[in-house]
N, C-alpha and C positions, 0 to 999 in steps of 0.2 A: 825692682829696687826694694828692699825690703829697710826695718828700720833702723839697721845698723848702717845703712850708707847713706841717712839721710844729710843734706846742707844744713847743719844747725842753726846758719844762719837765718836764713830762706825760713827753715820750720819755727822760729822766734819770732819772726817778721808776720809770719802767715795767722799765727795765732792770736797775736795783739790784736792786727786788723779785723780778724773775722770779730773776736771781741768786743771792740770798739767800735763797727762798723755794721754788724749784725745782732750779735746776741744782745747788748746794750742797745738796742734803738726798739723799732716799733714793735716788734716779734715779742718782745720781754712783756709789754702789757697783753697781748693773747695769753701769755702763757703764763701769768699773774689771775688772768679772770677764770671767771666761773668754769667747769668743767659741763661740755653736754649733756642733758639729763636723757638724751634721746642717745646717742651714741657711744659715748663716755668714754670709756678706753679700745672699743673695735676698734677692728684697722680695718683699714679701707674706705673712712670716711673722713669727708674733706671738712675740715675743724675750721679755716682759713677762705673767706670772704677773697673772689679775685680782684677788688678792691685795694684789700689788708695786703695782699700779697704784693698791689701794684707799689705801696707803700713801703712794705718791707725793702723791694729789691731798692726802689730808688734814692730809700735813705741810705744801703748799702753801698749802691755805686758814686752815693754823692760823696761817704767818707773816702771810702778808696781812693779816687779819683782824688779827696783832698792832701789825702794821705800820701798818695803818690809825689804831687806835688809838694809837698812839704818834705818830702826825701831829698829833692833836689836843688830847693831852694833854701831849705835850714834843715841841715841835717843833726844839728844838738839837737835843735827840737822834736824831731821825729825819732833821734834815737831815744827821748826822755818817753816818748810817748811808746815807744815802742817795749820798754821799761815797764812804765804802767800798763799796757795792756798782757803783759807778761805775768806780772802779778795777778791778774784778774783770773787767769787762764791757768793759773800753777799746776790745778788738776789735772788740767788735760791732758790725755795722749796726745804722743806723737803723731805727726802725720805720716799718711801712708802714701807712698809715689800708686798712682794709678792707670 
């Protein structure tokens, strides 16, 4: 699937949430702090405490999860939010089917 036959809908939907859901939550302070003075930009080193990361996922599946339910139980609201995390994302690429 390439990105001319993406679901526009789906890819509006997917973006907010990750948005909202990831890039706005705990991840945003890692990558707000200091930079390693021992590793700094190498790859292949792990920047992310499996801790932080426990943190990350589970604020992520806790919006999801809200977020879901809030599609089916007020869907003005989810569509307003899905709105705003549209805005937040405007840069973004599309998504790619995988």
């Amino acid at each position: 699937m390439n990105n001319k036959n993406i679901d526009k809908v789906l890819a509006r939907e997917a973006k907010a949430i990750v948005v909202l859901a990831f890039r706005n939550g705990p991840i945003e302070n890692l990558h707000a702090g200091k930079r390693c003075p021992t590793c700094g930009e190498r790859v292949g080193y792990s920047r992310i405490t499996d801790a932080e990361m426990k943190e990350i996922m589970k604020n992520a599946v806790d919006h999801v999860y809200k977020f879901s339910l809030m599609k089916k139980a007020d869907p003005v609201r989810y569509e307003a939010l899905v709105k705003y995390g549209n805005e937040l994302a405007r840069q973004w690429d599309e998504p790619v089917a995988r």
